[in-house]
DSSP file (Angstrom, degrees, kcal/mol; ACC not computed):
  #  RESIDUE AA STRUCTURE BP1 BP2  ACC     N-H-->O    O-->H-N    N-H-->O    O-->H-N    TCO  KAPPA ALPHA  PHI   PSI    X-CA   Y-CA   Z-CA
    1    1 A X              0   0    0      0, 0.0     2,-0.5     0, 0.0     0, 0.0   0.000 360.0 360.0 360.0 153.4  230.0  105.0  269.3
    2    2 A X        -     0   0    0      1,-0.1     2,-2.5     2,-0.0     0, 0.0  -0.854 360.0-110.0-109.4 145.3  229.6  105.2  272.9
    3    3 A X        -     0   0    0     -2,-0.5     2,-0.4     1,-0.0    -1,-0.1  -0.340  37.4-173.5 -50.7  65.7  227.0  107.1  274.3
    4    4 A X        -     0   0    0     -2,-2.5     2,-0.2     3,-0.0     3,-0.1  -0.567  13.4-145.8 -65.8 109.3  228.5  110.4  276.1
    5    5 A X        -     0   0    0     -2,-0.4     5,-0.1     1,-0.1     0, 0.0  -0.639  35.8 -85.7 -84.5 154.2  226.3  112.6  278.1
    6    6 A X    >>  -     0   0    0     -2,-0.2     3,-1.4     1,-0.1     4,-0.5  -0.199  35.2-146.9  -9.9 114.3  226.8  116.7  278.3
    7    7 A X  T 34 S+     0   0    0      1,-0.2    -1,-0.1     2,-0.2    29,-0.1   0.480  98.4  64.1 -70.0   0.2  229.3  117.1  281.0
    8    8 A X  T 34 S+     0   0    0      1,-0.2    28,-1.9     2,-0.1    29,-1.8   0.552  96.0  51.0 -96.4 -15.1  227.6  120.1  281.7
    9    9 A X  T <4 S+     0   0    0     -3,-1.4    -1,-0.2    27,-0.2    -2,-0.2   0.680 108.6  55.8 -93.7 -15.6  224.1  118.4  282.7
   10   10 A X  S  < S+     0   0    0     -4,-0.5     2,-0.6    25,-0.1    -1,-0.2   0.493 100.7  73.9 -90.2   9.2  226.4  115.7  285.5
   11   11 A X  S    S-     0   0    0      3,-0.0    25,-0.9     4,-0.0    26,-0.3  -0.877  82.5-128.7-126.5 121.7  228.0  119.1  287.5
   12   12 A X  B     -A   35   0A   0     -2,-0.6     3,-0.4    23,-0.2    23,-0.2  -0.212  15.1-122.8 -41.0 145.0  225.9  121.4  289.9
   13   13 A X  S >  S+     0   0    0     21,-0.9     3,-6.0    18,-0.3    19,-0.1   0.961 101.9  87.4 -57.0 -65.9  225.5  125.6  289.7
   14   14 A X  G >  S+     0   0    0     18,-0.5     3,-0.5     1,-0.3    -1,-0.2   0.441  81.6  43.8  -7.9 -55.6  226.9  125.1  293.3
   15   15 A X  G 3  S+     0   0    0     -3,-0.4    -1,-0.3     1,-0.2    -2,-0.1   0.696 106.3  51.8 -44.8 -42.8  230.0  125.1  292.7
   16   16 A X  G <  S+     0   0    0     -3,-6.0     2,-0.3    -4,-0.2    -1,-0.2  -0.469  76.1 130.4-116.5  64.0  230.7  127.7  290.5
   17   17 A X    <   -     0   0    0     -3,-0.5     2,-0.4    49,-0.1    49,-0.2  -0.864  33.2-162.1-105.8 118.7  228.9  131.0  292.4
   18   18 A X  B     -B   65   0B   0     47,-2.0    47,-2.1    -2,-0.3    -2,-0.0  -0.965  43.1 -60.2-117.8 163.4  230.4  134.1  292.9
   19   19 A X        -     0   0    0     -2,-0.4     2,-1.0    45,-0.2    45,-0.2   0.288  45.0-132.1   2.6  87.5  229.6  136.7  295.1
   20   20 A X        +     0   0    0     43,-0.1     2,-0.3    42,-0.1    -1,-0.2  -0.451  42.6 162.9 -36.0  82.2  225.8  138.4  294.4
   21   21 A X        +     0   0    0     -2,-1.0     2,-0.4     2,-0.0    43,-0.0  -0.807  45.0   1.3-120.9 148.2  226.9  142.3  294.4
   22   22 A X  S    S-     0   0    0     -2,-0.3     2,-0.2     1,-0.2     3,-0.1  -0.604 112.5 -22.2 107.4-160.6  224.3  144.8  292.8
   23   23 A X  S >  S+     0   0    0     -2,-0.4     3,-0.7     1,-0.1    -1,-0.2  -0.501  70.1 134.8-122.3  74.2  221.4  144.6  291.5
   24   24 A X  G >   +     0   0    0      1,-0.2     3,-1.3    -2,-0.2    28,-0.2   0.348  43.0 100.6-100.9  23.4  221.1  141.3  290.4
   25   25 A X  G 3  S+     0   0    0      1,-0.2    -1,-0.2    -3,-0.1    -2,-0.0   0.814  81.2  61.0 -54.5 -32.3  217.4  140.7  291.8
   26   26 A X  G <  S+     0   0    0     -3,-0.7     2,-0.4     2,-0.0    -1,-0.2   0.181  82.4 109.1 -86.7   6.6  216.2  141.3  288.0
   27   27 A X  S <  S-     0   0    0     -3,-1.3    24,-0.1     1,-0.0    -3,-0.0  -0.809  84.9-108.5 -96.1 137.7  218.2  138.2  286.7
   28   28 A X        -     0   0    0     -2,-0.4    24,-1.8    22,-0.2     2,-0.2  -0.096  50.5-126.3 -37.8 159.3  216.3  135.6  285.8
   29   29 A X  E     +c   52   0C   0     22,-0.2     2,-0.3    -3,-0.1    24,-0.2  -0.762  30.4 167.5-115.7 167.4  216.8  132.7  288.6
   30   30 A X  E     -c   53   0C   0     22,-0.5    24,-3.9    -2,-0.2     2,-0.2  -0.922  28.8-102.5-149.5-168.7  217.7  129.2  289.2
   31   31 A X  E >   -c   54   0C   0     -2,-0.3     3,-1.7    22,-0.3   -18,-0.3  -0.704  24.0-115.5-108.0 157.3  218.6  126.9  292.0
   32   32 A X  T 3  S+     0   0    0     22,-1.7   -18,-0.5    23,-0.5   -19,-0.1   0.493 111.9  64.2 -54.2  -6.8  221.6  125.3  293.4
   33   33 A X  T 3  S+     0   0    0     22,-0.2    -1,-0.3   -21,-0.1     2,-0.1   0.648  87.9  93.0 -86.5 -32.5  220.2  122.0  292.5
   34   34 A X  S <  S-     0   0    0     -3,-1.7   -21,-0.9     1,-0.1   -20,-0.2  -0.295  75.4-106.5 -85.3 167.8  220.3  122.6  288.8
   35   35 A X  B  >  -A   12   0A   0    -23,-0.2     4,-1.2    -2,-0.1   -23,-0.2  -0.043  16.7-122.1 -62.0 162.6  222.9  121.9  286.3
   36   36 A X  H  > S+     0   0    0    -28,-1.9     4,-1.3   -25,-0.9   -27,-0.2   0.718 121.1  59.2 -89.8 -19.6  225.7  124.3  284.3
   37   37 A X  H  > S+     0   0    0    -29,-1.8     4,-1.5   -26,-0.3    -1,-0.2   0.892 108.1  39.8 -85.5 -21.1  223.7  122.7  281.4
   38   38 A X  H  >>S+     0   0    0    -30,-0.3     4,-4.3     1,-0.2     5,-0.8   0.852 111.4  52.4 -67.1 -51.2  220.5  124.1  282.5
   39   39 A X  H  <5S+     0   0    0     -4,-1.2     4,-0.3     2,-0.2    -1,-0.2   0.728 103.1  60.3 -69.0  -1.1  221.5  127.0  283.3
   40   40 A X  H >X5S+     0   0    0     -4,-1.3     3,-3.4     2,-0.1     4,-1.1   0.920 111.7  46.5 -54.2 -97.5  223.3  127.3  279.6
   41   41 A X  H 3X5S+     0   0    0     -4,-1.5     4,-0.8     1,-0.3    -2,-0.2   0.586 109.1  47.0 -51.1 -24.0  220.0  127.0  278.3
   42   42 A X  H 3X5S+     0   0    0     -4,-4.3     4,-1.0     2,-0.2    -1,-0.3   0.818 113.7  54.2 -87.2 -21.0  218.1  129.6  280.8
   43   43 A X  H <4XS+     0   0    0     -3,-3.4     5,-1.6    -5,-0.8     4,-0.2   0.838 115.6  43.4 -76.9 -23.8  221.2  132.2  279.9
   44   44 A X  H  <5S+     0   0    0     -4,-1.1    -1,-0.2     3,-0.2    -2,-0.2   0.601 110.6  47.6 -71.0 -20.4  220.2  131.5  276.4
   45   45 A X  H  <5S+     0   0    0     -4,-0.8    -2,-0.2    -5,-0.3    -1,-0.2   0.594 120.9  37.1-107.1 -18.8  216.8  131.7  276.5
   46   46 A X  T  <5S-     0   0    0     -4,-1.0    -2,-0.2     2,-0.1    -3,-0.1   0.338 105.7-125.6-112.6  -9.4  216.8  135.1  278.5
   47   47 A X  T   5 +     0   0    0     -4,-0.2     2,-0.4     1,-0.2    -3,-0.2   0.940  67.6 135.8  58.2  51.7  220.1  136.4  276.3
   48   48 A X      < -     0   0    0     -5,-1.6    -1,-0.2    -6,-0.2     3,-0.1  -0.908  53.7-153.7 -76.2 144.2  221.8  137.0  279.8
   49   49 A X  S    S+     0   0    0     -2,-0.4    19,-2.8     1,-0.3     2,-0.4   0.552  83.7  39.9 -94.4  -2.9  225.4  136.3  281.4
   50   50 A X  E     -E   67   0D   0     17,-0.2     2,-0.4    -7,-0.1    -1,-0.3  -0.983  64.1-176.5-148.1 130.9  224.7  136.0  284.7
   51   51 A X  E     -E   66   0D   0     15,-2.6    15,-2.3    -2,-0.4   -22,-0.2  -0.977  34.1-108.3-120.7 136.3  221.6  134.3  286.4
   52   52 A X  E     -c   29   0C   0    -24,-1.8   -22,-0.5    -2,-0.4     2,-0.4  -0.108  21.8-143.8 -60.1-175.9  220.9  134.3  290.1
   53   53 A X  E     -c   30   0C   0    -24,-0.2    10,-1.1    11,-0.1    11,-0.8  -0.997  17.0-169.5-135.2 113.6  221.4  131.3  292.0
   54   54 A X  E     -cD  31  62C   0    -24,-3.9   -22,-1.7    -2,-0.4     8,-0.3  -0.840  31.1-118.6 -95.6 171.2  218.7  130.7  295.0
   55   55 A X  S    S-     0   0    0      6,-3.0   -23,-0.5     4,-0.4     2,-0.3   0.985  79.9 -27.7 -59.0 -64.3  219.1  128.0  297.6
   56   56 A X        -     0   0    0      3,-0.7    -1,-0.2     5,-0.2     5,-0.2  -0.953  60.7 -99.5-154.4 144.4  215.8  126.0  296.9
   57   57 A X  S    S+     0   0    0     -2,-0.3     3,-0.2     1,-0.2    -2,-0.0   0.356 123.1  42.9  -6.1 -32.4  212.6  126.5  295.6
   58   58 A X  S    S+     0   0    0      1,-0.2     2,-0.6     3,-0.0    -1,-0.2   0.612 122.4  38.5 -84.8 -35.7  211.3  126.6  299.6
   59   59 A X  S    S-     0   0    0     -3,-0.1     2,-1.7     2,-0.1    -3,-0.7  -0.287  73.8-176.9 -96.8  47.5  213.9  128.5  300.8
   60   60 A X        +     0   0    0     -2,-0.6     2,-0.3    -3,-0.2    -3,-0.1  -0.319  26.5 149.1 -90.0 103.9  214.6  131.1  298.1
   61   61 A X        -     0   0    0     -2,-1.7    -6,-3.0    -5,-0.2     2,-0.7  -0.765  55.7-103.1-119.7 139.6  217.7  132.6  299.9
   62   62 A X  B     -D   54   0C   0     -2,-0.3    -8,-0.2    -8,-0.3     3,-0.1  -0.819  34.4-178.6 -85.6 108.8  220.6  134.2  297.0
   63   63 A X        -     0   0    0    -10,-1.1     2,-0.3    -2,-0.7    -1,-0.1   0.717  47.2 -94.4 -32.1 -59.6  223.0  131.9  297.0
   64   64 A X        -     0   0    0    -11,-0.8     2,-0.7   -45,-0.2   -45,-0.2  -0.943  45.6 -58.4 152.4-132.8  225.0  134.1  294.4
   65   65 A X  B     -B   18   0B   0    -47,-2.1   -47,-2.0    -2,-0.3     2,-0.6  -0.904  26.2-156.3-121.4 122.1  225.6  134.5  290.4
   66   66 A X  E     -E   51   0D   0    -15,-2.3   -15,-2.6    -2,-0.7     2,-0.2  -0.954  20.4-149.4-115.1 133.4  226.8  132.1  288.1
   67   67 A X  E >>  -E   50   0D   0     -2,-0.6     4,-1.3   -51,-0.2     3,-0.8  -0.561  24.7-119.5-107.5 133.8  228.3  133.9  284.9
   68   68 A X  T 34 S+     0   0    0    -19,-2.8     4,-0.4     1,-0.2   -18,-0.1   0.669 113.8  61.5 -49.1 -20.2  228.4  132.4  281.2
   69   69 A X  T 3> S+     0   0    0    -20,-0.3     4,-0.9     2,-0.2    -1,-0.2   0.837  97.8  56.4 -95.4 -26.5  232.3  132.6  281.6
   70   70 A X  H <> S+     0   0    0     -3,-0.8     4,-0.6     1,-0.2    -2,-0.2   0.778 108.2  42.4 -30.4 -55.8  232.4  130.4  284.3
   71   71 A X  H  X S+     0   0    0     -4,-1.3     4,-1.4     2,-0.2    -2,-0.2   0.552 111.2  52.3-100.0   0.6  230.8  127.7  282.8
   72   72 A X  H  > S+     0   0    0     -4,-0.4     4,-1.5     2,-0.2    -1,-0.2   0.629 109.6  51.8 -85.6  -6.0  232.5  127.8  279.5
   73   73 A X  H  X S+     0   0    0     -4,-0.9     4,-0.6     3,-0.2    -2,-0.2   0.734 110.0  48.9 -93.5 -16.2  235.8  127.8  281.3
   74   74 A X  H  X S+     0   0    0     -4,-0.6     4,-1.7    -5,-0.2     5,-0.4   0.998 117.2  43.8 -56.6 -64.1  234.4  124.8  283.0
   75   75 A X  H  X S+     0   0    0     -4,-1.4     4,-1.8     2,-0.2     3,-0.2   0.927 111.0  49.2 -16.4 -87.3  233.5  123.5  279.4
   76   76 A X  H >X S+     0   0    0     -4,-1.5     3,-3.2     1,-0.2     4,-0.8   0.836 114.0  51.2 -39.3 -96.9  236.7  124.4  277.6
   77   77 A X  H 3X S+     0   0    0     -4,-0.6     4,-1.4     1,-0.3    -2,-0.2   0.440 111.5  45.2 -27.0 -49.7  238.7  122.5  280.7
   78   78 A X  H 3X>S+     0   0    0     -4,-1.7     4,-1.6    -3,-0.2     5,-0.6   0.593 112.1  49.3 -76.1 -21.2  236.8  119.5  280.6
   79   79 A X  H <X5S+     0   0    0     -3,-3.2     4,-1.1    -4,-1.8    -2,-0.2   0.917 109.5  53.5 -91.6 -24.5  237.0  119.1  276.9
   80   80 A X  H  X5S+     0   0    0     -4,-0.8     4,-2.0     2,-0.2     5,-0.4   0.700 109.2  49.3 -58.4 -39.6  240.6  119.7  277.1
   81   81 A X  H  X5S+     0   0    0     -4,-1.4     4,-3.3    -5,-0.4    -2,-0.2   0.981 115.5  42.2 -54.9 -66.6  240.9  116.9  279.5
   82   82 A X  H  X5S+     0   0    0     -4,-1.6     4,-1.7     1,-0.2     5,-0.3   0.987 106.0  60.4 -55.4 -60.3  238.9  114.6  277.4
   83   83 A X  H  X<S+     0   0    0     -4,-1.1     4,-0.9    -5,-0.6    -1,-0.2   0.906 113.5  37.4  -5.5 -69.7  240.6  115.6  274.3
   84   84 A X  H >< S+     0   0    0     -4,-2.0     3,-1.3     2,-0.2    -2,-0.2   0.994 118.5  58.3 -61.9 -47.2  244.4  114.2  276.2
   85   85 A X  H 3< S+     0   0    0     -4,-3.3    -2,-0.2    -5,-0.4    -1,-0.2   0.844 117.8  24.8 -23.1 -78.3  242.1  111.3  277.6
   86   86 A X  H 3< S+     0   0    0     -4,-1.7    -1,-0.3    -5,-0.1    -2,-0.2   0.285  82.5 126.6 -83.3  -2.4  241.0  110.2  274.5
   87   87 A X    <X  -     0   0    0     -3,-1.3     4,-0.8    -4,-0.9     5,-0.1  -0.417  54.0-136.0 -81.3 154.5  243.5  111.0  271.7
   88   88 A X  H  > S+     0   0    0      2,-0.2     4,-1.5     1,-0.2    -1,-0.2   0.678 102.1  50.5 -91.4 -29.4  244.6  108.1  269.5
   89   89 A X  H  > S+     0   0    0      1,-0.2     4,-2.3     2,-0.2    -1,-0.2   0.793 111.9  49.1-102.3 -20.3  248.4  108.9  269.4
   90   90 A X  H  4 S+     0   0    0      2,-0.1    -2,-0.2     1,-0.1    -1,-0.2   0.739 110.9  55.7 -72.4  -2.4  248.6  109.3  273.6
   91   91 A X  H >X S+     0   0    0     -4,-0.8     4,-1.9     2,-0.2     3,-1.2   0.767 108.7  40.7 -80.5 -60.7  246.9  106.2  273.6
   92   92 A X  H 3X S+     0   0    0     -4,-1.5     4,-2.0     1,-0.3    -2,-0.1   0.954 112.5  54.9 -81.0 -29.2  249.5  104.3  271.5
   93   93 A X  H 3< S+     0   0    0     -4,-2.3    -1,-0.3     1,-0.2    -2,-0.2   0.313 103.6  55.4 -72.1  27.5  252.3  105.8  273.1
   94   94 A X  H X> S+     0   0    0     -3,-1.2     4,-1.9     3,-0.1     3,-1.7   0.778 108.7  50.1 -91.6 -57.5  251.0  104.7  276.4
   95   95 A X  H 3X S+     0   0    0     -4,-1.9     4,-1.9     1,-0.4     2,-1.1   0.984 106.0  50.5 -69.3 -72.2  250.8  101.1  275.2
   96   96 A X  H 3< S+     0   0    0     -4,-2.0    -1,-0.4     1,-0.2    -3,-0.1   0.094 111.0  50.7 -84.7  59.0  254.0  100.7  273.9
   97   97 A X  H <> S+     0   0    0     -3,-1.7     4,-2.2    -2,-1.1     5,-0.3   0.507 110.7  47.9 -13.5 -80.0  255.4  102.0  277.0
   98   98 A X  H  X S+     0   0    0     -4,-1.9     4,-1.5    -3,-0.2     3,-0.2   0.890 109.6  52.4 -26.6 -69.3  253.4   99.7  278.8
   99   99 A X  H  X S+     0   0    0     -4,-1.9     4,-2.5     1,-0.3     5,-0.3   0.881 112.6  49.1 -69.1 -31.4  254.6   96.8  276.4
  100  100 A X  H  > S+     0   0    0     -5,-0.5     4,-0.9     1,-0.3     3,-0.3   0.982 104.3  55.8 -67.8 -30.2  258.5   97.9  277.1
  101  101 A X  H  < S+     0   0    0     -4,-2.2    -1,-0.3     1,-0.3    -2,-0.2   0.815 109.5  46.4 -71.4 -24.8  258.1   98.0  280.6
  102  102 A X  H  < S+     0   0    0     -4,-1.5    -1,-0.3    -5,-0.3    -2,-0.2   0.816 101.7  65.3 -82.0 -29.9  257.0   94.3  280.4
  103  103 A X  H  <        0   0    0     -4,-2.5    -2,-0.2    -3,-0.3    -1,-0.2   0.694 360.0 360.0 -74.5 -11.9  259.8   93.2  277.9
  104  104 A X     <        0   0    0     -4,-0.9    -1,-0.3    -5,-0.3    -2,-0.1   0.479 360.0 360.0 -96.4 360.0  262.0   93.9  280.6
């Protein structure tokens, strides 16, 4: 087997922030530097759906909120990619595709 890492630990908060409205000063935080996979574990570990986001650890400026639904539609998408990627019967029809297009 090949060694696959958590796609969730290689992709930045950064990306996926919306808007800070409220009172979301009293969510636990993290930074724009961490990962969707961290930040799975800190929504777990605090039973929250939304943690604030700051800019850095010097700077802690709100950034905004990144939401539990966010990163499972991130999840879900990428595992549906890999899914088509990797399945064994798009795979063989690729090849013999490939092999007709060469007989020809």
């Amino acid at each position: 087997d090949v060694y696959q890492p958590d796609i969730l630990q290689s992709v930045s908060v950064a990306g996926f922030l919306k808007k800070a409205e409220g009172p979301h000063f009293r969510l636990p935080h993290i930074y724009t530097s961490d990962d969707l996979g961290f930040a799975a574990e800190m929504m777990g570990k605090y039973n929250t759906a939304e943690l604030l986001v700051l800019e850095n650890r010097d700077k802690p400026v709100v950034s905004g909120v990144i939401t539990s639904e966010a990163i499972l539609k991130y999840y879900s998408t990428q595992k549906i990619k890999d899914h088509d990627y990797q399945s064994p019967g798009k795979t063989r029809r690729i090849m013999v595709r490939g092999r007709n297009l060469f007989k020809h």
